[in-house]
C-alpha positions as a Markdown table, in Angstrom:
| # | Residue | x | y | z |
|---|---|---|---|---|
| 1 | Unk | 2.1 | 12.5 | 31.7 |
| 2 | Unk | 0.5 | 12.3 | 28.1 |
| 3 | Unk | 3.3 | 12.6 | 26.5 |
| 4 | Unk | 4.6 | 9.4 | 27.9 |
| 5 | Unk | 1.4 | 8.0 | 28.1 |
| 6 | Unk | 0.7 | 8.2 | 24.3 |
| 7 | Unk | 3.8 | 6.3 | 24.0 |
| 8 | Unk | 1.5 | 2.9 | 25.0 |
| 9 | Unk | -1.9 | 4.2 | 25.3 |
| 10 | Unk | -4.8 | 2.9 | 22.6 |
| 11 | Unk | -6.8 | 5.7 | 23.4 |
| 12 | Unk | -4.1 | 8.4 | 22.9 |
| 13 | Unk | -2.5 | 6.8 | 19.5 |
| 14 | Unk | -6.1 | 6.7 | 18.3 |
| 15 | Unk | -7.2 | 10.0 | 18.7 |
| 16 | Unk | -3.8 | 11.3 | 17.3 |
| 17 | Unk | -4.3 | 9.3 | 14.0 |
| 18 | Unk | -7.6 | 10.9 | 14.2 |
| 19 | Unk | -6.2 | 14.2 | 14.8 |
| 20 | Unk | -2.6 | 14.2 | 13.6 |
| 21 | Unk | -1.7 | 17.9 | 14.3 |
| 22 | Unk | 0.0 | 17.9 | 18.0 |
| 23 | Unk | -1.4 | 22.1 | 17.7 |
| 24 | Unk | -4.6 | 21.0 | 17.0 |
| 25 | Unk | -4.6 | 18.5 | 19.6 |
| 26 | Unk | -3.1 | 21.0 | 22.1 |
| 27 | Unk | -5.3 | 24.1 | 21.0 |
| 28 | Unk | -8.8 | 22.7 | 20.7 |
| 29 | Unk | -10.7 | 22.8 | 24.0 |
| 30 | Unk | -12.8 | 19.4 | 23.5 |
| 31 | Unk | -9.5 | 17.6 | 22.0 |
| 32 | Unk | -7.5 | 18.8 | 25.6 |
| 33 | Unk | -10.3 | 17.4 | 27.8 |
| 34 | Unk | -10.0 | 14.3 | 26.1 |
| 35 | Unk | -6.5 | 13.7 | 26.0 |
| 36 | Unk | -6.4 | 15.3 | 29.7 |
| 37 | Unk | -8.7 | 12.7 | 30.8 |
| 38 | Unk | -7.2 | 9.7 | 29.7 |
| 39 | Unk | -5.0 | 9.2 | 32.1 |
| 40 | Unk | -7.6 | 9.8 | 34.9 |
| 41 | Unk | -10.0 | 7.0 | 33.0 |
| 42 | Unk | -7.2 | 4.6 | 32.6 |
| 43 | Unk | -5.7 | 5.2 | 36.2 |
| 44 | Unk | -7.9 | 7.1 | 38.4 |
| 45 | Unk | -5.2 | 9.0 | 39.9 |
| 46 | Unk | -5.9 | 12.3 | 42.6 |
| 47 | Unk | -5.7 | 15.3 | 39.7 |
| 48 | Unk | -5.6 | 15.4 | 36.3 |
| 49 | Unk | -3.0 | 17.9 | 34.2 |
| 50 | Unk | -3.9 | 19.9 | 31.6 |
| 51 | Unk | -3.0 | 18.6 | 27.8 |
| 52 | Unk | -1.5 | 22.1 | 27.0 |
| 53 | Unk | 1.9 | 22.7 | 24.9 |
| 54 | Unk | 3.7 | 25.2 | 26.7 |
| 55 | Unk | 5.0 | 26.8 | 23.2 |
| 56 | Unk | 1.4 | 27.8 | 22.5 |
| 57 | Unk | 2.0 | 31.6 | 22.9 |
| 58 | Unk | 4.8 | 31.6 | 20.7 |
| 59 | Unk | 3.2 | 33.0 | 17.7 |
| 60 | Unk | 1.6 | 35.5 | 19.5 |
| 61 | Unk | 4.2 | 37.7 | 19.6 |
| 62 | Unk | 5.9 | 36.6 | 16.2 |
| 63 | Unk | 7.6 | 33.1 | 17.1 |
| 64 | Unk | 5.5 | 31.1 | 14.4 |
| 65 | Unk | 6.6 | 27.1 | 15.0 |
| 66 | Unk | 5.4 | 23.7 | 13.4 |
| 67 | Unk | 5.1 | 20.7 | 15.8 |
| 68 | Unk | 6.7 | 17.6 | 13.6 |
| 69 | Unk | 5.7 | 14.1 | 14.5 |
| 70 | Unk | 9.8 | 12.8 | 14.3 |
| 71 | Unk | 11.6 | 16.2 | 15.6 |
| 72 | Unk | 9.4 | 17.9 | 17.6 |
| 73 | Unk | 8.8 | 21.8 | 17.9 |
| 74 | Unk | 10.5 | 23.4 | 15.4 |
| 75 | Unk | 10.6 | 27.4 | 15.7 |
| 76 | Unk | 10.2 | 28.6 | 11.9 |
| 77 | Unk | 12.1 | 31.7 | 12.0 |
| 78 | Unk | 14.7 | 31.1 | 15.6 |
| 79 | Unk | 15.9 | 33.8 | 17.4 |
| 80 | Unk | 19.5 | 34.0 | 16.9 |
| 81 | Unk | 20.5 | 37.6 | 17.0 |
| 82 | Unk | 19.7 | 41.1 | 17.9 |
| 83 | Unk | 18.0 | 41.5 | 15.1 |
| 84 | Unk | 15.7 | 38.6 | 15.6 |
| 85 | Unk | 14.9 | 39.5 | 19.2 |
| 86 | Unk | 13.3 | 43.3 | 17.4 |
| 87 | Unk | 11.8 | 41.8 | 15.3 |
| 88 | Unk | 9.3 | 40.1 | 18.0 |
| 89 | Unk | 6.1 | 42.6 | 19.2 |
| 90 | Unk | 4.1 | 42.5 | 22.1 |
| 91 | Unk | 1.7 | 40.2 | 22.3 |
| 92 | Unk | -1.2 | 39.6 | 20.0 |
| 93 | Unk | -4.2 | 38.6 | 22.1 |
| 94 | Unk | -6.5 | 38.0 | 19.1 |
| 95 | Unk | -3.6 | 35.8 | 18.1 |
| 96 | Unk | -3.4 | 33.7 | 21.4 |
| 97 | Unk | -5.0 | 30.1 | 21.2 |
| 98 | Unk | -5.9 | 29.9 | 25.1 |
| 99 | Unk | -7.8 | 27.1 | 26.6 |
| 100 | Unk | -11.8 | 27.7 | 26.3 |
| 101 | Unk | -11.4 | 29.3 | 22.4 |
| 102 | Unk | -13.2 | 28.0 | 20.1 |
């Protein structure tokens, strides 16, 4: 819903001047409750979703990416051979972002 959302919400376009990084946005644990409950403030519907970018785990396992405001997630180094594919490792948990870090 935020994502459409920010499209005409105040409150979302303001706090992403404010914070222009869509990672940061989607990464820091105060910045997701915000965004998460705008929606709820502005509508007061059942549930709220998590702000969360589902490419967060990426470069976990060796998929770094840079989120740019025009095109969108763009994957640094894409996967596009064999090659590629070894290059990736198991996953990094020091290296996750999950929700609740600081």
């Amino acid at each position: 819903m935020m994502h459409q959302a920010g499209r005409y919400m105040a409150v979302y376009r303001k706090l992403a001047e404010k914070y222009p990084s869509f990672g940061e946005r989607s990464e820091t644990t105060d910045l997701i409750v915000k965004n998460s409950l705008q929606p709820w403030e502005a509508f007061s519907p059942d549930g709220v979703i998590i702000f969360l970018d589902i490419l967060t785990p990426l470069p976990a396992f060796g998929v770094p990416f840079d989120i740019e405001q025009v095109r969108g997630p763009v994957i640094q180094i894409p996967i596009i051979s064999e090659e590629c594919l070894k290059a990736l490792h198991p996953i990094d948990l020091e290296n996750f972002i999950s929700l609740g870090s600081p």
